[in-house]
N, CA, C and O of each residue as an XYZ file, in Angstrom:
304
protein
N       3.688    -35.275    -56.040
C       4.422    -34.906    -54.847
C       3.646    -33.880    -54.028
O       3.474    -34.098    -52.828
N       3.149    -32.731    -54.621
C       2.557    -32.143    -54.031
C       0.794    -32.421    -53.371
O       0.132    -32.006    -52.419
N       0.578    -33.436    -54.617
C      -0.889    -33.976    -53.461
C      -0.174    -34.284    -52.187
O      -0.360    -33.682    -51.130
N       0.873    -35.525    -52.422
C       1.015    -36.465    -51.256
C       1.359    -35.168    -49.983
O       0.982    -35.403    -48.835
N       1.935    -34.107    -50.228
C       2.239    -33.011    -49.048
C       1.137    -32.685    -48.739
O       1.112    -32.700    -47.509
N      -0.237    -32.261    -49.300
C      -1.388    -31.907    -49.190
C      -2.397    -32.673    -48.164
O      -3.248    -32.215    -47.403
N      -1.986    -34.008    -48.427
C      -2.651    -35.362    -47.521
C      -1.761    -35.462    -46.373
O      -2.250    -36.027    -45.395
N      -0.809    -35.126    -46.291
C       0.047    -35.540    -45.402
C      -0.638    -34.511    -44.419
O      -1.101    -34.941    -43.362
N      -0.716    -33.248    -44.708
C      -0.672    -32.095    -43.731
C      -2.371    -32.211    -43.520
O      -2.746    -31.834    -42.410
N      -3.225    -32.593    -44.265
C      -4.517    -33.022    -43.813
C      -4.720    -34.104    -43.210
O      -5.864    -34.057    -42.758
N      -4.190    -35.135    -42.937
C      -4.136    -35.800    -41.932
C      -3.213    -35.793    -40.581
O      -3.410    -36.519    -39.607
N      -2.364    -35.011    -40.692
C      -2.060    -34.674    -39.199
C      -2.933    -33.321    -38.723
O      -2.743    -32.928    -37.572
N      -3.553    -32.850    -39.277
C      -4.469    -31.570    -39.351
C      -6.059    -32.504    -38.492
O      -6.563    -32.320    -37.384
N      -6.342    -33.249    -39.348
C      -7.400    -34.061    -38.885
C      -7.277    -34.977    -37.378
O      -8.217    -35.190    -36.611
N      -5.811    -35.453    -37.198
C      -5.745    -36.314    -35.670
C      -5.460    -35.243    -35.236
O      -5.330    -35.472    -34.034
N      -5.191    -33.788    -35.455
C      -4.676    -32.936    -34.089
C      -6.334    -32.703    -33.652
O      -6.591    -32.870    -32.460
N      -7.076    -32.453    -34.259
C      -8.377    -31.589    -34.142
C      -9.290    -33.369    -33.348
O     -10.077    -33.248    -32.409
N      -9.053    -34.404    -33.786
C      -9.720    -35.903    -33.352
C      -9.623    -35.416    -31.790
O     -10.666    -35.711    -31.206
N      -8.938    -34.940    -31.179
C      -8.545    -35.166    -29.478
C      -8.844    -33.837    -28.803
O      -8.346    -33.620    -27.698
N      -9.835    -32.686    -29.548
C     -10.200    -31.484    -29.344
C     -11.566    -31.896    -28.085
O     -12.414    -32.759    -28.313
N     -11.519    -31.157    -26.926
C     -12.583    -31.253    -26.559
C     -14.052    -30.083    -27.309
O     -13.950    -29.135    -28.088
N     -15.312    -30.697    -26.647
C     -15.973    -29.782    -27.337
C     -16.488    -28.583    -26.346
O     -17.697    -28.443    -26.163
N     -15.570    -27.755    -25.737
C     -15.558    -26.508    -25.345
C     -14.388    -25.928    -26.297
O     -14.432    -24.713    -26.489
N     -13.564    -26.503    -26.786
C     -12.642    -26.273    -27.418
C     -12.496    -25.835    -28.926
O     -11.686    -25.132    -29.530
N     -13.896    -26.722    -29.365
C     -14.628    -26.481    -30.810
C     -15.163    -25.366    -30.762
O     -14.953    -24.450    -31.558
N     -16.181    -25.333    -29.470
C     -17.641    -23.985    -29.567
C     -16.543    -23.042    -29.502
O     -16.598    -22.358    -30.524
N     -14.859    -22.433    -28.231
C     -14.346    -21.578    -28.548
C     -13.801    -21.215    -29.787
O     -13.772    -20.003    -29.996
N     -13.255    -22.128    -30.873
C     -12.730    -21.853    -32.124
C     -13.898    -21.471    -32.898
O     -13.840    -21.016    -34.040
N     -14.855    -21.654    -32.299
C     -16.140    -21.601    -33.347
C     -16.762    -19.920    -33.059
O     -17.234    -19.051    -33.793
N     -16.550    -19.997    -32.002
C     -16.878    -18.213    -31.586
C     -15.680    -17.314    -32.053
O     -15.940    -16.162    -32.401
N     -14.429    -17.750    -32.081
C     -13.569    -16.821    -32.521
C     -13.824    -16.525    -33.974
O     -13.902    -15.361    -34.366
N     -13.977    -17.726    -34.912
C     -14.091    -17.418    -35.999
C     -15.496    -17.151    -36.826
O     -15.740    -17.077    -38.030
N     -16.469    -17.017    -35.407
C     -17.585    -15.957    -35.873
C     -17.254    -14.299    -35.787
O     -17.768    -13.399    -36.451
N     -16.086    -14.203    -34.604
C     -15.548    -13.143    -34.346
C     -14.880    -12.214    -35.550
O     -14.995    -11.007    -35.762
N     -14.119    -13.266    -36.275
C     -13.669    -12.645    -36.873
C     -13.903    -12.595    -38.466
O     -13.151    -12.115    -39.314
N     -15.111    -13.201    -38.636
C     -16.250    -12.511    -39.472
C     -17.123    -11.714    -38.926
O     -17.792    -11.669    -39.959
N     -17.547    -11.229    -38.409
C     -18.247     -9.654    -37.757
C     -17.063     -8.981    -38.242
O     -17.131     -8.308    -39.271
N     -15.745     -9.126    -37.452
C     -14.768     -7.720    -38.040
C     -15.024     -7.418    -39.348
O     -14.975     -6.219    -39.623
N     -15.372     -8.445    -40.530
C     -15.289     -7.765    -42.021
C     -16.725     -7.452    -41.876
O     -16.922     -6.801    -42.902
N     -17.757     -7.500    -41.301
C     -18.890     -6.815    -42.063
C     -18.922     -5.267    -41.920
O     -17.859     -4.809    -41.503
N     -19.892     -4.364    -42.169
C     -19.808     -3.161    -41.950
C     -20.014     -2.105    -40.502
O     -20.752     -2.518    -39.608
N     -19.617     -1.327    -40.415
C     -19.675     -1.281    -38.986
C     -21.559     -1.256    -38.561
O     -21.968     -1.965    -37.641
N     -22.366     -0.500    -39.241
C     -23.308     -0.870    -39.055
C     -23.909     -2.245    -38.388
O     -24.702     -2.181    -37.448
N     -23.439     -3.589    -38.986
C     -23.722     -4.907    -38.970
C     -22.918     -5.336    -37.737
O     -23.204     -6.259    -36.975
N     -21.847     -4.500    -37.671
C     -21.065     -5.201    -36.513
C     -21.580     -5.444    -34.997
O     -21.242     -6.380    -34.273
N     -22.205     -4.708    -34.774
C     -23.050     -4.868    -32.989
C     -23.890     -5.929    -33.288
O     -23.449     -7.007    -32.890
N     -24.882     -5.972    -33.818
C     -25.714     -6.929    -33.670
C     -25.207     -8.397    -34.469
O     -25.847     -9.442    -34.354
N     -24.108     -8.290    -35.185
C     -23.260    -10.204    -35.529
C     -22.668    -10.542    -33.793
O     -22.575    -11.615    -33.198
N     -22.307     -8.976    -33.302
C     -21.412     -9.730    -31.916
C     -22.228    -10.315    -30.760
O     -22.001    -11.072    -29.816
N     -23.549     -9.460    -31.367
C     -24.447     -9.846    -29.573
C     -24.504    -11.204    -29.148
O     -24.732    -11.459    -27.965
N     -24.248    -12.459    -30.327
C     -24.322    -13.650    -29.676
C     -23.152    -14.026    -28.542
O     -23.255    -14.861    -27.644
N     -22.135    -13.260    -28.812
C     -20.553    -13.677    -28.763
C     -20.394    -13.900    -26.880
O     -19.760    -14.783    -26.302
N     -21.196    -12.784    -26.273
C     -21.344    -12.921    -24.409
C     -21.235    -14.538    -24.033
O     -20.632    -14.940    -23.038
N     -21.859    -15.330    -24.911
C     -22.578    -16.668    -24.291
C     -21.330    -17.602    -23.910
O     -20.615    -18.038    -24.812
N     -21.082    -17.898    -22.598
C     -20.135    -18.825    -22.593
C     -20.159    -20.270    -22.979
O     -21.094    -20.557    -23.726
N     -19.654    -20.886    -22.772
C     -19.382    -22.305    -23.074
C     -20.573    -22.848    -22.710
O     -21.463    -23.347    -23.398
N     -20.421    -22.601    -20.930
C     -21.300    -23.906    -20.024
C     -22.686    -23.413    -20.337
O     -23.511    -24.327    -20.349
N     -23.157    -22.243    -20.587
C     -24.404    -21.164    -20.920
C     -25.021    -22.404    -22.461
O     -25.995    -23.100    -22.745
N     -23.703    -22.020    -23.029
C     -24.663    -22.939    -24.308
C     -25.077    -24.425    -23.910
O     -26.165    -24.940    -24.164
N     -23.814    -25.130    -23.118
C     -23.833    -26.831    -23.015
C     -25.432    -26.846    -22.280
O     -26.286    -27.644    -22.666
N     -25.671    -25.909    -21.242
C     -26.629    -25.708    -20.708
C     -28.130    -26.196    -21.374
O     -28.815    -27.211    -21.246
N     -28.293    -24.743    -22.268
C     -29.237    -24.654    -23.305
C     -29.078    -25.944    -24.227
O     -30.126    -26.556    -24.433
N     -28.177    -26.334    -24.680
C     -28.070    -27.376    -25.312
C     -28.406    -28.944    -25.374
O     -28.793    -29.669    -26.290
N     -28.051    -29.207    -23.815
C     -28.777    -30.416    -23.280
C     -30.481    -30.144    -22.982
O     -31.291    -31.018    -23.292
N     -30.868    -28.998    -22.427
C     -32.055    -28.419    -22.208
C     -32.946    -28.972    -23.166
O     -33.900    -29.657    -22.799
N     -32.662    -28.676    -24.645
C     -32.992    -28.807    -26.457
C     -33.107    -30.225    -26.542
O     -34.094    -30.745    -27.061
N     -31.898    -31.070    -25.931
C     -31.999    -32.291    -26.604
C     -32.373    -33.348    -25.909
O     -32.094    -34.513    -26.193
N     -33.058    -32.946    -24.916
C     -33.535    -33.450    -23.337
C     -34.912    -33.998    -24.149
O     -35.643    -33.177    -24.702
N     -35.258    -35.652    -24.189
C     -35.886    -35.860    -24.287
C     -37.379    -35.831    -23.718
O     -37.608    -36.230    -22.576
N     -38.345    -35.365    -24.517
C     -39.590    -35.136    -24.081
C     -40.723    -35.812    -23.540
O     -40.657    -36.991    -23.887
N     -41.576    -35.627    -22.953
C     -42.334    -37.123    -22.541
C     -43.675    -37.022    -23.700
O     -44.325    -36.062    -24.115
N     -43.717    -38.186    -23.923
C     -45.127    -39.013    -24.911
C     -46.091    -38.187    -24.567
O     -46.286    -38.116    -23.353
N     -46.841    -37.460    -25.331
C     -48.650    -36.830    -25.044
C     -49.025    -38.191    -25.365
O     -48.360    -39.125    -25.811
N     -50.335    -38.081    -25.010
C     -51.343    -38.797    -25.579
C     -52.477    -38.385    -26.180
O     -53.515    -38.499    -25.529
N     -52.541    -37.785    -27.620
C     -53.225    -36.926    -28.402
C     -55.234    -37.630    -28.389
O     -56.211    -37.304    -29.063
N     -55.063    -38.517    -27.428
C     -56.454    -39.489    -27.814
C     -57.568    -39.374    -28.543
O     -58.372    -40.304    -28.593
């Protein structure tokens, strides 16, 4: 009984997140870098946050930039 509650709530867990856009991911994904920096030490804490400025379109940016196919050398 209790698997079947376990599957149940992981698959409506899984179609809620199926229809997420992906600005929607990178924000859940920055919060919960966020809120691992809070547990490290304060020392550690400035420099885990410095990534955190970067917005969305900043990364999609850089991101297509990366995966922007390159043109052929010809090493001859």
């Amino acid at each position: 009984m209790k698997t079947k509650l376990v599957l149940v709530v992981l698959a409506v867990v899984l179609s809620g997140t199926a229809g997420c856009s992906n600005k929607a991911v990178y924000q859940n994904l920055q919060l919960n870098k966020k809120q691992e920096c809070r547990r490290l030490p304060v020392t550690e804490y400035d420099d885990c946050m410095r990534g955190m400025e970067q917005s969305y379109e900043e990364y999609e940016r850089q991101r297509k930039q990366a995966t922007k196919p390159q043109p052929a050398r010809n090493g001859g």
